[in-house]
N, CA, C and O of each residue as an XYZ file, in Angstrom:
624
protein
N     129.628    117.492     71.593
C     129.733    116.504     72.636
C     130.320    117.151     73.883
O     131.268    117.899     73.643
N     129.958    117.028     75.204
C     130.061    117.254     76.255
C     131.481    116.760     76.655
O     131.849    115.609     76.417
N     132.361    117.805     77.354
C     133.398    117.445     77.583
C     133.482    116.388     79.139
O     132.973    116.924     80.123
N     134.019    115.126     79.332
C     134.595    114.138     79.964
C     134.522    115.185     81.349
O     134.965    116.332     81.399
N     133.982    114.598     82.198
C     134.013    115.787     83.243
C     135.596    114.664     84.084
O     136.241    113.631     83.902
N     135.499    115.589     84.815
C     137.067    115.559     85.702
C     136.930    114.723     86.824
O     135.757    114.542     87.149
N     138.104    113.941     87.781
C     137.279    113.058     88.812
C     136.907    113.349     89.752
O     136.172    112.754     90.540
N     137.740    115.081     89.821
C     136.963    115.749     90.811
C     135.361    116.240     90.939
O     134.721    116.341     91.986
N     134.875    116.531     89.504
C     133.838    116.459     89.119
C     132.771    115.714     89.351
O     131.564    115.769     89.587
N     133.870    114.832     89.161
C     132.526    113.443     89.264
C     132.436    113.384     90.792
O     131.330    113.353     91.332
N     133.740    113.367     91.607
C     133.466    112.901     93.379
C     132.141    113.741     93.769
O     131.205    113.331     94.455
N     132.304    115.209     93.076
C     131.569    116.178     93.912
C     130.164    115.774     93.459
O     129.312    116.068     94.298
N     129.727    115.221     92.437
C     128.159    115.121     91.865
C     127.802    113.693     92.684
O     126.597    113.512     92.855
N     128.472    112.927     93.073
C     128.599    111.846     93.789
C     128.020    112.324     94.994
O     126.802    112.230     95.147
N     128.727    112.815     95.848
C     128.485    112.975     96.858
C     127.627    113.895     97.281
O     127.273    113.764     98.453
N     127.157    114.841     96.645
C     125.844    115.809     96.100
C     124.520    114.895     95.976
O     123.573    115.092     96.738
N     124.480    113.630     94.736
C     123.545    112.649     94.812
C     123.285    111.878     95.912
O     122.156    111.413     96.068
N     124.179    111.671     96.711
C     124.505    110.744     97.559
C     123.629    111.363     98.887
O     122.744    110.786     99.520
N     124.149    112.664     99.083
C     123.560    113.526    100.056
C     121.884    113.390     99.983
O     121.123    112.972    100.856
N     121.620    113.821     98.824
C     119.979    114.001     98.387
C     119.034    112.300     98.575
O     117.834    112.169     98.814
N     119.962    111.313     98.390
C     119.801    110.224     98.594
C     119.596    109.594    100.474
O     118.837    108.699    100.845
N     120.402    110.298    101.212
C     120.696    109.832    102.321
C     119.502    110.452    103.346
O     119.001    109.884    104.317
N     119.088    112.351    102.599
C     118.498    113.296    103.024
C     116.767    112.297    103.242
O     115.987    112.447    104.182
N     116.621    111.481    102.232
C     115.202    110.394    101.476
C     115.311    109.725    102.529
O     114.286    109.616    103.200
N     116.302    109.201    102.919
C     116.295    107.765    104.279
C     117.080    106.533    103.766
O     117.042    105.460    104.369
N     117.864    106.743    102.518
C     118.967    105.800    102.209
C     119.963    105.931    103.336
O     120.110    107.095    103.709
N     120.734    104.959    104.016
C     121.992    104.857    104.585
C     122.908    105.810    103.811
O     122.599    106.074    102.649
N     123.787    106.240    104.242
C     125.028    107.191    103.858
C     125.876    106.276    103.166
O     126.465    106.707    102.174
N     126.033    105.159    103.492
C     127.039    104.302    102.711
C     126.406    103.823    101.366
O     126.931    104.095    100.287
N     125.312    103.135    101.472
C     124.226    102.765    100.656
C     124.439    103.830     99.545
O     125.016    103.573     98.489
N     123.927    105.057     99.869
C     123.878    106.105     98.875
C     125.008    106.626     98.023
O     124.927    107.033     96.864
N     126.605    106.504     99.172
C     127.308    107.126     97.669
C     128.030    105.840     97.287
O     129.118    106.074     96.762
N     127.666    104.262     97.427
C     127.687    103.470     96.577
C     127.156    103.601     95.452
O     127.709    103.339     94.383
N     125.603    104.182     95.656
C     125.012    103.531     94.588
C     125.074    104.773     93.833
O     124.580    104.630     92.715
N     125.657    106.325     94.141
C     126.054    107.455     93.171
C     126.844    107.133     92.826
O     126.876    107.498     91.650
N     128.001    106.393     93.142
C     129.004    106.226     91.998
C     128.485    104.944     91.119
O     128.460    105.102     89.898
N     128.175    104.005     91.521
C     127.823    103.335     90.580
C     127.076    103.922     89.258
O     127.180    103.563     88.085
N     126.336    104.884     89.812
C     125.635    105.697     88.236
C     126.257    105.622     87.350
O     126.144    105.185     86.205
N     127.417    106.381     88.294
C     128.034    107.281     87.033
C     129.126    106.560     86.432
O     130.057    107.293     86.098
N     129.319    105.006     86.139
C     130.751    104.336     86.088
C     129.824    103.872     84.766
O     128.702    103.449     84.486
N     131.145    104.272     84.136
C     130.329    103.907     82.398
C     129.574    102.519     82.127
O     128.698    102.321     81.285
N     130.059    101.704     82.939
C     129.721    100.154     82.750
C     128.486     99.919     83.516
O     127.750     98.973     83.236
N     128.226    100.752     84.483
C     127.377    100.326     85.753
C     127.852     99.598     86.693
O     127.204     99.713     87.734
N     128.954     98.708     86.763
C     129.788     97.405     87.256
C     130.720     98.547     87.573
O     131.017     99.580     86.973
N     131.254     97.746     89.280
C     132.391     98.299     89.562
C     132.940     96.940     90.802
O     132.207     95.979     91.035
N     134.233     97.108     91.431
C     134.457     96.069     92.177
C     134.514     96.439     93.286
O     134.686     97.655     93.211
N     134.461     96.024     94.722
C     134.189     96.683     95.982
C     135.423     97.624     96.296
O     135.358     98.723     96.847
N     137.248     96.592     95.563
C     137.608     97.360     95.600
C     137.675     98.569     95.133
O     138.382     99.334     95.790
N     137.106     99.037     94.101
C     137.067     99.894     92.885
C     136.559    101.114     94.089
O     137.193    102.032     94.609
N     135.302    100.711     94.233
C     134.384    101.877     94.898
C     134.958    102.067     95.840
O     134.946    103.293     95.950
N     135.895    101.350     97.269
C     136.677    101.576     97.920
C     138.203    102.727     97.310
O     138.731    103.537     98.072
N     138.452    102.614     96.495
C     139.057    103.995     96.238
C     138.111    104.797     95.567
O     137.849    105.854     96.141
N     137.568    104.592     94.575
C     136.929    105.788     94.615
C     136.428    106.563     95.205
O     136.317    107.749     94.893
N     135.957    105.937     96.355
C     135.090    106.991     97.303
C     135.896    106.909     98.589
O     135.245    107.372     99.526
N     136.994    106.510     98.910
C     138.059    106.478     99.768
C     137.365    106.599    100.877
O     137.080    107.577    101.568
N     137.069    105.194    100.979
C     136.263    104.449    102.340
C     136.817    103.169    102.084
O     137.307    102.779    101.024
N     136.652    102.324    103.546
C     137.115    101.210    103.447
C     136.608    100.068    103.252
O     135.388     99.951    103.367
N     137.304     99.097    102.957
C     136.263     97.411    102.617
C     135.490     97.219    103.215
O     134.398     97.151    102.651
N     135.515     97.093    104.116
C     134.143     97.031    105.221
C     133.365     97.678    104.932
O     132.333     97.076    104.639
N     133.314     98.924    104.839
C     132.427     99.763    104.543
C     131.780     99.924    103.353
O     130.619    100.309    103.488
N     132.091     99.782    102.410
C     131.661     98.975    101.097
C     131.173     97.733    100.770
O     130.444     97.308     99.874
N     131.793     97.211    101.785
C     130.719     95.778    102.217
C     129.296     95.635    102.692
O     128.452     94.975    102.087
N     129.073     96.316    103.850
C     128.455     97.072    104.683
C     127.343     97.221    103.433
O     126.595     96.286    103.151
N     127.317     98.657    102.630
C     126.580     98.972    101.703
C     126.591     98.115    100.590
O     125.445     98.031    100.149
N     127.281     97.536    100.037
C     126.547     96.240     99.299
C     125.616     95.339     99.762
O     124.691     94.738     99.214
N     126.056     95.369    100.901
C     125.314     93.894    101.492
C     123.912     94.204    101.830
O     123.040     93.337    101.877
N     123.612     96.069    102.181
C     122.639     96.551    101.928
C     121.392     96.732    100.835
O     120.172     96.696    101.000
N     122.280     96.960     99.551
C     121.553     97.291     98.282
C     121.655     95.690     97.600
O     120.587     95.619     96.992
N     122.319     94.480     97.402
C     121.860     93.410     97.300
C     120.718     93.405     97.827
O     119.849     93.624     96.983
N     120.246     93.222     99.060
C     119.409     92.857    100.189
C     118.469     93.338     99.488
O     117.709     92.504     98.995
N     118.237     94.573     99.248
C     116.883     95.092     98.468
C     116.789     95.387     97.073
O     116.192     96.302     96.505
N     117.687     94.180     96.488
C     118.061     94.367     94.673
C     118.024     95.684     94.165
O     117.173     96.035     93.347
N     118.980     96.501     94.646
C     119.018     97.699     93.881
C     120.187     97.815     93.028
O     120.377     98.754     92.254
N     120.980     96.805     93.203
C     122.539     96.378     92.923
C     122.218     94.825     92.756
O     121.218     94.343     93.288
N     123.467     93.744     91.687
C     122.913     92.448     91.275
C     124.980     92.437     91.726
O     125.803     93.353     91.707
N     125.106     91.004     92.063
C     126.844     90.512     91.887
C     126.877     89.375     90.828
O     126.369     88.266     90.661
N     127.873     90.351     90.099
C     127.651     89.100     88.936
C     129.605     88.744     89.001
O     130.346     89.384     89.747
N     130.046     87.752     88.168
C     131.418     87.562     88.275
C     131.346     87.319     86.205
O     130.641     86.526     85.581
N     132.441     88.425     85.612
C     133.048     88.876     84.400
C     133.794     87.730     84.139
O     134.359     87.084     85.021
N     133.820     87.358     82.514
C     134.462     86.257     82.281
C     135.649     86.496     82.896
O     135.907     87.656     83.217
N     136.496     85.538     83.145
C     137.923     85.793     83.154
C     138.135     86.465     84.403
O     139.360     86.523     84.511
N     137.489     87.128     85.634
C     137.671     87.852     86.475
C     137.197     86.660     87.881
O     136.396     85.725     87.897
N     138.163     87.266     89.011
C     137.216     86.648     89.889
C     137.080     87.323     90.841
O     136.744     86.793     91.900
N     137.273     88.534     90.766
C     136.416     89.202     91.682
C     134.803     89.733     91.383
O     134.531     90.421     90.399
N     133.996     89.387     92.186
C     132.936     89.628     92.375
C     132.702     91.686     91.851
O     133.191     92.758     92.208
N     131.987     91.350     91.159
C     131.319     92.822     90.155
C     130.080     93.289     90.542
O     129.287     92.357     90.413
N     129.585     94.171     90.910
C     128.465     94.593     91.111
C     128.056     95.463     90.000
O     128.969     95.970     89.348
N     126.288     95.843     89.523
C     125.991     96.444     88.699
C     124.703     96.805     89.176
O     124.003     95.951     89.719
N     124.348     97.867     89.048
C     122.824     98.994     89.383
C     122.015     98.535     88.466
O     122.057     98.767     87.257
N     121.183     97.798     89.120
C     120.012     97.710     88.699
C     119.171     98.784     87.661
O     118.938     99.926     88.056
N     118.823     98.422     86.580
C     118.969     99.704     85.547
C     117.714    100.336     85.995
O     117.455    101.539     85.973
N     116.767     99.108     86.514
C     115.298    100.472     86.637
C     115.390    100.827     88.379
O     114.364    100.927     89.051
N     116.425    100.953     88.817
C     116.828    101.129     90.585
C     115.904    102.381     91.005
O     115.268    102.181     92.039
N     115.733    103.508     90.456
C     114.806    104.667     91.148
C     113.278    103.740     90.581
O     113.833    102.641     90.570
N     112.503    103.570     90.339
C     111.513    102.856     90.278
C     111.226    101.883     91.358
O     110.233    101.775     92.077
N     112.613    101.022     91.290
C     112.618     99.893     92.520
C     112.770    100.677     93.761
O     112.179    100.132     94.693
N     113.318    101.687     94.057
C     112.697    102.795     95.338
C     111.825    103.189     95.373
O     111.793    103.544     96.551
N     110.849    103.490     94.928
C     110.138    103.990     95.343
C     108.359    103.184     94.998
O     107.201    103.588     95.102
N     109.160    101.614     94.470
C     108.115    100.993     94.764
C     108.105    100.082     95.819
O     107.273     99.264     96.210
N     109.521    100.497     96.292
C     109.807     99.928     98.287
C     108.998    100.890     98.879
O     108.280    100.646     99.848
N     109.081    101.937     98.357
C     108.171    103.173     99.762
C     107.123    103.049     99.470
O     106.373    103.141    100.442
N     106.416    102.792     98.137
C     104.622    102.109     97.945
C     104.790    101.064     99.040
O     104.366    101.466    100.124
N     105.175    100.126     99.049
C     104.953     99.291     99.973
C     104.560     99.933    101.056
O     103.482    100.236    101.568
N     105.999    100.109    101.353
C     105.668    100.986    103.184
C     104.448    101.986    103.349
O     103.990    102.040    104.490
N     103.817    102.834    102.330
C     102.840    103.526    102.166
C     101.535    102.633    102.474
O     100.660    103.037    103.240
N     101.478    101.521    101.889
C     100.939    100.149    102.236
C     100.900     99.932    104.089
O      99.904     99.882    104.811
N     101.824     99.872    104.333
C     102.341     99.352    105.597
C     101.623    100.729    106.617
O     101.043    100.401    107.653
N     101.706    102.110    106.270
C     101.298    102.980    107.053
C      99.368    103.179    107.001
O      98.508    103.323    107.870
N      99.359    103.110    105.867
C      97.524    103.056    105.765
C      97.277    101.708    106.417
O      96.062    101.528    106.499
N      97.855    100.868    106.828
C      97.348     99.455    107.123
C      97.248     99.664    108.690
O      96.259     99.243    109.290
N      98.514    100.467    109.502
C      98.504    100.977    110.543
C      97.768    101.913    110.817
O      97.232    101.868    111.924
N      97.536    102.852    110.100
C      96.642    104.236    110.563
C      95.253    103.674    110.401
O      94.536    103.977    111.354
N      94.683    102.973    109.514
C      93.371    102.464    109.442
C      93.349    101.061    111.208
O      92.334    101.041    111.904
N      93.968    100.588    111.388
C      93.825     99.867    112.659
C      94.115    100.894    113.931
O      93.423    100.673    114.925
N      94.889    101.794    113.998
C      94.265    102.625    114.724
C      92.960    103.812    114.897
O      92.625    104.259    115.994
N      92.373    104.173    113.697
C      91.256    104.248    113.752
C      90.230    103.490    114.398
O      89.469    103.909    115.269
N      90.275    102.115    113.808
C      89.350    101.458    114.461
C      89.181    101.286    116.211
O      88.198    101.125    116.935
N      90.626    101.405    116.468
C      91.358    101.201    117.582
C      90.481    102.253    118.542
O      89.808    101.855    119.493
N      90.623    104.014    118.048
C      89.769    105.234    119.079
C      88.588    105.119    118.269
O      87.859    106.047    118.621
N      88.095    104.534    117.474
C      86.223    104.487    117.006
C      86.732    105.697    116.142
O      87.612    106.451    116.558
N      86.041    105.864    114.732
C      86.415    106.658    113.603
C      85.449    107.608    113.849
O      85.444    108.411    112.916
N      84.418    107.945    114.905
C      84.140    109.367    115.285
C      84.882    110.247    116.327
O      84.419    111.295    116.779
N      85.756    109.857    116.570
C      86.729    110.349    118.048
C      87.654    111.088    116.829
O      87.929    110.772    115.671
N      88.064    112.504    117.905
C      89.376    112.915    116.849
C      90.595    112.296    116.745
O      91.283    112.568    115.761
N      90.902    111.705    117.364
C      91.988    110.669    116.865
C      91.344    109.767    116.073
O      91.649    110.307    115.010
N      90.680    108.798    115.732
C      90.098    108.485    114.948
C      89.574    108.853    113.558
O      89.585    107.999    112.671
N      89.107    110.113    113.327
C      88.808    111.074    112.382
C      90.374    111.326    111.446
O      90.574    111.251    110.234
N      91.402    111.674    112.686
C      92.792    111.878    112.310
C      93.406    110.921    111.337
O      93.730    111.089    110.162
N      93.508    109.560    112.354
C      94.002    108.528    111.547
C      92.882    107.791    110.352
O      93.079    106.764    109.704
N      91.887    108.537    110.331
C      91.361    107.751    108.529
C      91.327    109.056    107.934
O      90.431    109.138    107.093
N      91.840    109.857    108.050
C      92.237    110.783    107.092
C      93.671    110.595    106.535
O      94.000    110.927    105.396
N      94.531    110.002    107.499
C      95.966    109.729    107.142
C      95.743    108.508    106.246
O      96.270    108.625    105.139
N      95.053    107.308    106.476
C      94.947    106.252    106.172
C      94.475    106.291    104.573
O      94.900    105.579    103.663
N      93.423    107.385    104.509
C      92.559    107.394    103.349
C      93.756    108.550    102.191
O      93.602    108.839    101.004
N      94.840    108.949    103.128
C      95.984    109.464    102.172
C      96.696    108.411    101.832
O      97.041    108.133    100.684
N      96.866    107.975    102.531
C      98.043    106.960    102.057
C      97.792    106.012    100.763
O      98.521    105.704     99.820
N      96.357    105.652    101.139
C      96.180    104.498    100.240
C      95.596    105.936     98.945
O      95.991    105.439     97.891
N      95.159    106.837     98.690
C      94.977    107.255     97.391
C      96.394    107.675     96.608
O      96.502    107.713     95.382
N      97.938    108.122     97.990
C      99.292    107.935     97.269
C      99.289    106.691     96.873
O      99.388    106.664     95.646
N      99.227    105.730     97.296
C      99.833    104.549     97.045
C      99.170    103.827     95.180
O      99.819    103.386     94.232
N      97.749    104.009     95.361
C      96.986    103.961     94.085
C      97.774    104.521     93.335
O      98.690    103.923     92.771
N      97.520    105.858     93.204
C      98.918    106.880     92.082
C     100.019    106.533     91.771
O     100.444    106.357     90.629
N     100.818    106.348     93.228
C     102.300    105.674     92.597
C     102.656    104.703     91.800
O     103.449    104.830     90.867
N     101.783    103.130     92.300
C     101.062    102.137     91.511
C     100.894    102.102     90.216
O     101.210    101.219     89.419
N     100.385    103.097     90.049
C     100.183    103.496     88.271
C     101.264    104.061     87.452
O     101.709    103.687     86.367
N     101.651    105.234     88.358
C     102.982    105.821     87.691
C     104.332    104.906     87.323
O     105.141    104.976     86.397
N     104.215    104.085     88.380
C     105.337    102.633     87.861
C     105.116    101.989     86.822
O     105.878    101.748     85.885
N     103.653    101.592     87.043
C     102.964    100.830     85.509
C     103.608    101.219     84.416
O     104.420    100.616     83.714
N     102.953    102.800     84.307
C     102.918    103.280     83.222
C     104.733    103.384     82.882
O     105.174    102.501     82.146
N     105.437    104.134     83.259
C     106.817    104.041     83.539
C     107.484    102.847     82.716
O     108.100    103.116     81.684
N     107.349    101.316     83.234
C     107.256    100.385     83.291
C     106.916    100.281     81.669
O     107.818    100.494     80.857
N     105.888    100.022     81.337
C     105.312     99.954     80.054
C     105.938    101.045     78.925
O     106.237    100.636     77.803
N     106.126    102.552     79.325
C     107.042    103.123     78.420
C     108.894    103.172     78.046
O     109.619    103.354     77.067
N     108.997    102.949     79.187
C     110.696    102.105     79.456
C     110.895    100.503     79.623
O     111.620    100.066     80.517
N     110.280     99.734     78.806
C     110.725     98.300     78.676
C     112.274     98.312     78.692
O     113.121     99.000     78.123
N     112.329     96.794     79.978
C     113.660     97.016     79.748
C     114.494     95.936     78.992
O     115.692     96.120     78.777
């Protein structure tokens, strides 16, 4: 069995994830919320909690909750007996990213195909944007599936 890593350990893989997270187009706050949340044995932590842990302030932990609620990547639930408000990571949360960026992949072929039409699809701008358009939507097909499938082998 793997030895209990240290909390220094843990800050630094935190903020390492967090980085790689922020590098994608997550908010900075957003991101090493939701790295520490990984890694908290329960998944649940309290705003104050993550406010020391990651020695930032309420606000600012607010801030990024109020973020990752917003796009259910995080749920607030309240623990018997407790009344402070608990947050917990959404268990299939990398899936639920990156079937936000299918969307938007959605959102860019929907744009690049109306600007095509926009310079006539024999003009090189035209040519340009249904080549972008005709990428997007064969990523978006793929990703689509890879969730499926995902999905279907990780029931949750």
């Amino acid at each position: 069995m793997a030895q209990e890593p240290s909390p220094e350990e843990i800050s630094q893989f935190v903020e390492r994830f967090a980085g790689v997270l922020a590098n994608s187009g997550v908010p900075t706050m957003s991101a090493r919320v939701m790295g520490r949340m990984l890694v908290s044995p329960t998944g649940t932590m309290t705003a104050a909690e993550l406010a020391e842990s990651l020695k930032i302030s309420q606000p600012a932990v607010s801030g990024a909750v109020r973020q990752l609620l917003q796009v259910s990547f995080i749920s607030r639930e309240r623990l018997p007996g407790s009344r402070k408000d608990h947050y917990r990571i959404r268990e299939d949360v990398f899936a639920a990213i990156l079937e936000r960026r299918n969307d938007a992949l959605g959102e860019w072929e929907s744009s690049s195909r109306a600007g095509a039409n926009l310079f006539g699809p024999d003009s090189p701008v035209g040519h340009r944007l249904t080549e972008a358009a005709d990428f997007f939507a064969f990523i978006k097909t793929d990703l689509d599936q890879l969730i499926k499938n995902w999905r279907a082998e990780h029931p949750r």
